[in-house]
DRENTORTOR-861876 format. One record per residue: x, y, z of N, C-alpha, C, CB in turn. Coordinates in steps of 0.2 Angstrom, whole numbers. Each point is the difference from the previous one (the first is absolute). Glycine has a CB too. Layout:
// DRENTORTOR-861876
{torfi {X Y Z} {X Y Z} {X Y Z} {X Y Z}},
...
END
This chain:
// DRENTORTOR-861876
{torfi {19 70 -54} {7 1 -3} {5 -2 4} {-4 9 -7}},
{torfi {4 -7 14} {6 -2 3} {-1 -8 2} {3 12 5}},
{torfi {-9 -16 -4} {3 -7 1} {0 -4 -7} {-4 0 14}},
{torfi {3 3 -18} {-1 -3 -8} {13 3 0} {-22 4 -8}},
{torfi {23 0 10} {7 1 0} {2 -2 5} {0 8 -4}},
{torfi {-3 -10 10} {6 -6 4} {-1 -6 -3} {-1 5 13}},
{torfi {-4 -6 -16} {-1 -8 -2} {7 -1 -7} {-17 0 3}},
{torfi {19 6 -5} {5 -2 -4} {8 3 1} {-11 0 -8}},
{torfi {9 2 14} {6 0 5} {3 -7 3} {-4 12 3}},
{torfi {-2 -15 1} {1 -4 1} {1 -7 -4} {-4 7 9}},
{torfi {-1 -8 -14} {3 -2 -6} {7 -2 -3} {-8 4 0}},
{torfi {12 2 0} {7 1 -1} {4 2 5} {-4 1 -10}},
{torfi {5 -4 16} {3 -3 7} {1 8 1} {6 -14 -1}},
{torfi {-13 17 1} {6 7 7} {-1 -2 6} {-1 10 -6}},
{torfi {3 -3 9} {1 -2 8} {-6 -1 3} {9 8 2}},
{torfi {-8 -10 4} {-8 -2 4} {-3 8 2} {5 -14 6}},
{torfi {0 18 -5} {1 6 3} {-7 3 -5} {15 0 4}},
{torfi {-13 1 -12} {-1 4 -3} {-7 -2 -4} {13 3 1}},
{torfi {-14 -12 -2} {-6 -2 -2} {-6 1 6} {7 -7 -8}},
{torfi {-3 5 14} {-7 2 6} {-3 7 1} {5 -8 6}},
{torfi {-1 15 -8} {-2 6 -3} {-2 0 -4} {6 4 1}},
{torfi {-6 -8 -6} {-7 2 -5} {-8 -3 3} {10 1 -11}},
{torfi {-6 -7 12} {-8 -3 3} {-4 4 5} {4 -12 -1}},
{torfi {1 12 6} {-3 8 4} {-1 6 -1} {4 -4 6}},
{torfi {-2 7 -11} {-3 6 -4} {-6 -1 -3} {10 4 -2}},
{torfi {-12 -9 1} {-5 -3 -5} {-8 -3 4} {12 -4 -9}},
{torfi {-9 3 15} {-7 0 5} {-1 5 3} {-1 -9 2}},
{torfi {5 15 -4} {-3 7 4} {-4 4 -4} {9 0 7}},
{torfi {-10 -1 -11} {0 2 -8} {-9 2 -1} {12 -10 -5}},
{torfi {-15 4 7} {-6 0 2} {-2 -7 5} {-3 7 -13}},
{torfi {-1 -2 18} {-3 -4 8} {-3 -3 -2} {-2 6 6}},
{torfi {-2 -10 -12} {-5 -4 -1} {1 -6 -4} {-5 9 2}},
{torfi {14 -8 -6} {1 -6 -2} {3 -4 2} {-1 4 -7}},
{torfi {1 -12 5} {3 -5 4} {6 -4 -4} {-11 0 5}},
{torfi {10 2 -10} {5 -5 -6} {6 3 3} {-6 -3 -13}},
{torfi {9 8 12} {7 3 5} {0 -2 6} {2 9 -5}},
{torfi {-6 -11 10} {0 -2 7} {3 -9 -1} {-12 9 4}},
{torfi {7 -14 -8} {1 -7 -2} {9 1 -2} {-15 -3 -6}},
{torfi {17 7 1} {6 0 -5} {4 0 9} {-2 8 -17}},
{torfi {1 -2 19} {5 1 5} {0 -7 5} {-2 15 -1}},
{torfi {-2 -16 4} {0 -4 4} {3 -8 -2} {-9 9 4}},
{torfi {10 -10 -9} {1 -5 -3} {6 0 -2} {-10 -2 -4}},
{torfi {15 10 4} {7 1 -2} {1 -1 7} {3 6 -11}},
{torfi {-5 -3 18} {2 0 5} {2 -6 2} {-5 8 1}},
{torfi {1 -14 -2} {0 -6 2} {5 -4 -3} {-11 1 3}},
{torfi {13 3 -11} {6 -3 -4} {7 3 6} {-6 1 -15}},
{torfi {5 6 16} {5 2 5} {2 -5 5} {-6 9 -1}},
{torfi {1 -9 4} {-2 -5 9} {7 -6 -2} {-18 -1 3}},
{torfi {17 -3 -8} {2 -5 -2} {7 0 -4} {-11 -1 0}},
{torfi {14 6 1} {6 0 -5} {6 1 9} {-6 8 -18}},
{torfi {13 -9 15} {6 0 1} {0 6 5} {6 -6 -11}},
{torfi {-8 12 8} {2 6 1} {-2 3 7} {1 0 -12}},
{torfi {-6 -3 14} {-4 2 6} {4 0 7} {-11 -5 -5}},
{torfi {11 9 11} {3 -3 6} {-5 -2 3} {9 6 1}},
{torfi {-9 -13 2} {-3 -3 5} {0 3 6} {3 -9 -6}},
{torfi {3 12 10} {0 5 4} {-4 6 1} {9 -4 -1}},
{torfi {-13 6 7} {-3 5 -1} {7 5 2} {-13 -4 3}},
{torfi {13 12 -7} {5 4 4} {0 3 2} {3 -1 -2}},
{torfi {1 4 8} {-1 3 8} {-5 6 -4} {15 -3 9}},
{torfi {-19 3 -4} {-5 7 2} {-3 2 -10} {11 6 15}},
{torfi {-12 -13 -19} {-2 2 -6} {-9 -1 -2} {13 -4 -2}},
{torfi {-16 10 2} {-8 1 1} {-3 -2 -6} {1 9 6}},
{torfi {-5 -15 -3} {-5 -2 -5} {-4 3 -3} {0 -7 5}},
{torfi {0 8 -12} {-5 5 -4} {-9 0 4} {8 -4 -13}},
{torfi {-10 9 14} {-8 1 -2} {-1 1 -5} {-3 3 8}},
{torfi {1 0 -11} {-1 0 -8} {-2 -7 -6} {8 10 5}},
{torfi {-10 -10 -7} {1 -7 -5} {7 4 -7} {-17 -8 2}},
{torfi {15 13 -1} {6 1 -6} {5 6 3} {-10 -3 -11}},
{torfi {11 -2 16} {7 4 3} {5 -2 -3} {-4 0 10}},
{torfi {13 4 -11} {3 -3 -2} {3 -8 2} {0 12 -3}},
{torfi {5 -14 -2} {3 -5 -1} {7 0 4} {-8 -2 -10}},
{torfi {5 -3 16} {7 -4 4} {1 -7 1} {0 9 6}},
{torfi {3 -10 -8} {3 -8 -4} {1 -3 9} {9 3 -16}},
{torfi {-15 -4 17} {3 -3 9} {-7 -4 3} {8 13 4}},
{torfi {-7 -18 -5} {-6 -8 -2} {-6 0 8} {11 -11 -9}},
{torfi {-12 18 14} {-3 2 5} {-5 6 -4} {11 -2 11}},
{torfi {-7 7 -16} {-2 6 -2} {-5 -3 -6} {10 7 3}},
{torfi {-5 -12 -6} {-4 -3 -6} {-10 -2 0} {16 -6 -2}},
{torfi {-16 2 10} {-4 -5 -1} {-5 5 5} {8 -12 -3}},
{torfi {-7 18 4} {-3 2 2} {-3 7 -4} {6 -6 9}},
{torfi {-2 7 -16} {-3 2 -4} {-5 -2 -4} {8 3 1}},
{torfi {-6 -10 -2} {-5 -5 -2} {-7 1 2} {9 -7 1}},
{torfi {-9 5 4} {-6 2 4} {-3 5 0} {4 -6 6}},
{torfi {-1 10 -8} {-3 8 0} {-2 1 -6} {7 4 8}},
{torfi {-5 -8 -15} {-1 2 -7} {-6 -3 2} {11 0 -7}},
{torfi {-13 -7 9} {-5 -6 0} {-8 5 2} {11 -11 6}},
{torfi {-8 14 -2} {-5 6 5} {-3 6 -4} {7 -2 12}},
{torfi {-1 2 -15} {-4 5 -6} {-2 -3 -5} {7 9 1}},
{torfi {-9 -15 -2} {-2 -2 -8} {-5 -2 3} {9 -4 -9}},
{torfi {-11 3 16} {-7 -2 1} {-4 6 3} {4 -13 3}},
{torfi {0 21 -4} {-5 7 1} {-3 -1 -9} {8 11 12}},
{torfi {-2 -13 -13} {-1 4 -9} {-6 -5 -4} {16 4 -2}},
{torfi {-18 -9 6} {-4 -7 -4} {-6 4 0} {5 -12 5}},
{torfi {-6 18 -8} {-7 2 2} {-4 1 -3} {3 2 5}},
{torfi {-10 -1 -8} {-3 1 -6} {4 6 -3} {-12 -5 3}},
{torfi {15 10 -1} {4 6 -3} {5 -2 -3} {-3 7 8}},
{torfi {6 -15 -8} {4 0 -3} {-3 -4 -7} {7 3 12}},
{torfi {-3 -4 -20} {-2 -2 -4} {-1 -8 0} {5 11 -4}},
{torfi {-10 -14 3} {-3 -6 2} {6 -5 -6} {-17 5 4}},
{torfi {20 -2 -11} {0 -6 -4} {9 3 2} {-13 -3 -12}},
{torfi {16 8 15} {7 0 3} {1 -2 5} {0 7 -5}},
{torfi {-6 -11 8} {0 -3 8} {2 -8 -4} {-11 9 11}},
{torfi {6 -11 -16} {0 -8 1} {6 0 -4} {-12 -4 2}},
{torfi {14 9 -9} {6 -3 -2} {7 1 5} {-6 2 -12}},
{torfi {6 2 19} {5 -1 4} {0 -5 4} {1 11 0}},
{torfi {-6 -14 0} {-1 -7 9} {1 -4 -6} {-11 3 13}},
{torfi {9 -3 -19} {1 -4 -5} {8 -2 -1} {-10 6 -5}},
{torfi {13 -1 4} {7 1 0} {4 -2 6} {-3 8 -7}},
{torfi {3 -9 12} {-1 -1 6} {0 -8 -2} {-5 12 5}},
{torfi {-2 -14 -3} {-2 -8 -1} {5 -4 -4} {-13 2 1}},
{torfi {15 2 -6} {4 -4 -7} {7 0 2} {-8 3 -11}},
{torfi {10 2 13} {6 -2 4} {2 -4 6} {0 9 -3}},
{torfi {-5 -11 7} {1 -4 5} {-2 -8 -2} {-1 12 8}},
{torfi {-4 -11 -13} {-2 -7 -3} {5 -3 -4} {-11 3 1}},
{torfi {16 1 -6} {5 -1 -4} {7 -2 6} {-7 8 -12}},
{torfi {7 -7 18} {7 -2 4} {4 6 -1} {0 -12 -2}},
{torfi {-1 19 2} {5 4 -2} {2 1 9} {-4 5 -15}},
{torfi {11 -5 17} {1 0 7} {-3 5 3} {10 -4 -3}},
{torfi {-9 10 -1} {-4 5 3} {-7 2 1} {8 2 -3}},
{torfi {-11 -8 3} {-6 0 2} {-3 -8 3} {-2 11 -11}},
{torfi {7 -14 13} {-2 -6 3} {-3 0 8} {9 -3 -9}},
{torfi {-8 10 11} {-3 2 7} {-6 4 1} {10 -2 1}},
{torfi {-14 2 -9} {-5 7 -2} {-7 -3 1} {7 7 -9}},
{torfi {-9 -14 9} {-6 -2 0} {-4 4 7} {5 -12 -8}},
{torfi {-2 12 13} {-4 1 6} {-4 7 -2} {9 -7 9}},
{torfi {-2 13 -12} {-3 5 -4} {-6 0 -3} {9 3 -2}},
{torfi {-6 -5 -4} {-5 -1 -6} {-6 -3 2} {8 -2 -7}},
{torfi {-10 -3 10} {-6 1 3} {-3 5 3} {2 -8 0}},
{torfi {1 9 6} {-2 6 3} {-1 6 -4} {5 -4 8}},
{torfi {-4 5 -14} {-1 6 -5} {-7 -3 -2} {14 5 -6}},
{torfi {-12 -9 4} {-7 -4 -5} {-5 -1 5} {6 -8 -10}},
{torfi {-7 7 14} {-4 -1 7} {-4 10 2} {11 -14 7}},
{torfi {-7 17 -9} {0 8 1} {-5 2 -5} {13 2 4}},
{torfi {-12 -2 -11} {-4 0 -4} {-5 -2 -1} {7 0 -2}},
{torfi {-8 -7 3} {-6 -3 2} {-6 2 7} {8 -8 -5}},
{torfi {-4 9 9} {-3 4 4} {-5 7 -1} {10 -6 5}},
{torfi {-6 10 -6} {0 6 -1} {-3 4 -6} {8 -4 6}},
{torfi {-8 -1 -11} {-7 1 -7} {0 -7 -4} {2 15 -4}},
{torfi {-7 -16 8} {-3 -7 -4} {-3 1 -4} {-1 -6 8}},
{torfi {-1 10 -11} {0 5 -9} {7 -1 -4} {-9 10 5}},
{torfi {13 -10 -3} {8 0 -3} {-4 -2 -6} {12 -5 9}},
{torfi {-8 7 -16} {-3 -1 -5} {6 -6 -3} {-9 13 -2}},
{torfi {13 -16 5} {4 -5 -2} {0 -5 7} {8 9 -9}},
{torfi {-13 -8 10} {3 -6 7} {0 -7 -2} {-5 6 8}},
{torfi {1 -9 -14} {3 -6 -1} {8 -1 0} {-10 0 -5}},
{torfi {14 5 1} {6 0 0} {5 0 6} {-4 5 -11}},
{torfi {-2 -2 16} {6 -1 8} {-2 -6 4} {1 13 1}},
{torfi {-8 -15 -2} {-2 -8 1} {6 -5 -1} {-13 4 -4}},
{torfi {13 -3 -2} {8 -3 -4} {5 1 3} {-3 2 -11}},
{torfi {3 4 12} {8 2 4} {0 -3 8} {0 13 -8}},
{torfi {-4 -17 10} {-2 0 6} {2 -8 -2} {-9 11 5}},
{torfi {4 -15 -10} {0 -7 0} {10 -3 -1} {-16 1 -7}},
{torfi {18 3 1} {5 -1 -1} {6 -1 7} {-6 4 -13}},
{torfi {4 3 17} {4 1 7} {-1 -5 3} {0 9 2}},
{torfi {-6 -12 0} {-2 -7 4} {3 -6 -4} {-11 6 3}},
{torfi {12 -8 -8} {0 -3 -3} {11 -1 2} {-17 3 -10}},
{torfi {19 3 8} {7 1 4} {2 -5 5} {-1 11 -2}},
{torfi {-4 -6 7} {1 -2 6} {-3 -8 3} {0 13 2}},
{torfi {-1 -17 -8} {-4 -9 0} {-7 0 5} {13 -8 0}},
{torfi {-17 14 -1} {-5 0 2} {-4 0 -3} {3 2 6}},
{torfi {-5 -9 -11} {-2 -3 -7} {-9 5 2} {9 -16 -3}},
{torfi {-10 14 9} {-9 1 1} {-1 8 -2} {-1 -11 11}},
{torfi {6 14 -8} {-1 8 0} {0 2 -6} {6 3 9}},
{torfi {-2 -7 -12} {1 2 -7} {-6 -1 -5} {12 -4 3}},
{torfi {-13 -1 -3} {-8 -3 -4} {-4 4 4} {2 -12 -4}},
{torfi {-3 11 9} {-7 8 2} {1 7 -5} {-1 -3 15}},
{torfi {8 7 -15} {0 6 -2} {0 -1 -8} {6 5 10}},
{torfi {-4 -10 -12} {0 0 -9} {-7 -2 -1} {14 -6 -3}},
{torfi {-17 2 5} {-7 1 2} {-6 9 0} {7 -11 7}},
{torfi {-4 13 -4} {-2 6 1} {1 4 -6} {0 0 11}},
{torfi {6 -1 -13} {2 5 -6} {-5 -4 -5} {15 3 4}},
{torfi {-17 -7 -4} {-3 -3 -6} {-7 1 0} {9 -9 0}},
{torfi {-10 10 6} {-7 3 3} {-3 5 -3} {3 -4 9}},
{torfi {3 9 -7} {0 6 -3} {0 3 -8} {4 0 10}},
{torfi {-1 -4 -14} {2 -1 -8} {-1 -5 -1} {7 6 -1}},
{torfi {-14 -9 0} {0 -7 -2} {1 -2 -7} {-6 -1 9}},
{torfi {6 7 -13} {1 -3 -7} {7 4 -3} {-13 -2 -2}},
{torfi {16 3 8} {8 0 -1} {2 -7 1} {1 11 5}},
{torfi {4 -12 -12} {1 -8 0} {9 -1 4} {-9 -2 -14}},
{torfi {11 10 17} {7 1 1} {-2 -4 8} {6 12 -9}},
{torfi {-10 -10 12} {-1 -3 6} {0 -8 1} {-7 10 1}},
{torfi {4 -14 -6} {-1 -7 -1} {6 -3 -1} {-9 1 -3}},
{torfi {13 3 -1} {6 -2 -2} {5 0 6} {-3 4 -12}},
{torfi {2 1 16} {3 1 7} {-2 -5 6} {0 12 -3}},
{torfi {-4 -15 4} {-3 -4 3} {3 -7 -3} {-11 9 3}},
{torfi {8 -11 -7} {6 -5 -5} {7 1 2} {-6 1 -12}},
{torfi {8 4 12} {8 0 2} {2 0 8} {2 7 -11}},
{torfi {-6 -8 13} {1 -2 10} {1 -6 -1} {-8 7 7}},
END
């Protein structure tokens, strides 16, 4: 509920203040989900990016530990939140967490950064690294074709045509009479 409510906060231009509260109420919510971790980390980087940040660090101002520490609009704090959100989505990648709420978040994720949205034109190195986590970690995933994909399409971002065609590959490996794969592979 609370990041399904920042999403229509932020929809209808509220404060940064007040939509980053809800995303952050909403991954504390439960330890084991990731779609509030993806949403947040993806408004943070909308953050990073806007007018309002100070480029200055300020005198004697403490960098969060926490990944869901509060919100100080100060581009040292920011990017080190970042990094901290990043660190929690790769505890939370775990079989404890929901296998079809992991690929529709790195999903969400990949489509943002493949569609150009600004705020995610710096996420690929992530998004692998999530999709690399998963794989790792239960190569049983019962959707790993779908993060194979999520991996070809990242490659395919970053013009590493070959990476690309190996993981759409796999995905197809895995679901070979899935025709949505073929059709993805076609679209490289």
């Amino acid at each position: 509920a609370q990041s399904t409510y920042a999403k229509m906060v932020e929809i209808f231009n509220g404060s940064y203040e007040e939509i980053y509260e809800h995303y952050r109420l909403a991954t504390q919510n439960d330890g084991n989900e990731v779609a509030s971790l993806v949403m947040l980390f993806v408004f943070l980087n909308k953050i990073i990016l806007s007018d309002n940040v100070a480029q200055v660090p300020e005198q004697n101002a403490p960098l969060p530990k926490e990944y869901d520490a509060p919100l100080v609009l100060n581009l040292p704090y920011l990017q080190t939140l970042n990094r901290l959100i990043h660190e929690e989505m790769l505890k939370r990648l775990t079989e404890k967490s929901s296998p079809l709420r992991i690929a529709i978040s790195l999903r969400y994720a990949a489509t943002c950064l493949v569609n150009g949205d600004p705020a995610c034109i710096n996420t690929a190195p992530y998004i692998l690294e999530w999709a690399n986590k998963v794989v790792e970690t239960n190569p049983k995933f019962p959707e790993l074709s779908l993060i194979y994909t999520i991996r070809a399409k990242t490659y395919f971002y970053l013009a590493d045509l070959e990476k690309a065609l190996e993981n759409i590959d796999l995905a197809i490996k895995q679901a070979p009479h899935e025709y949505y794969y073929y059709a993805e592979k076609a679209d490289l």
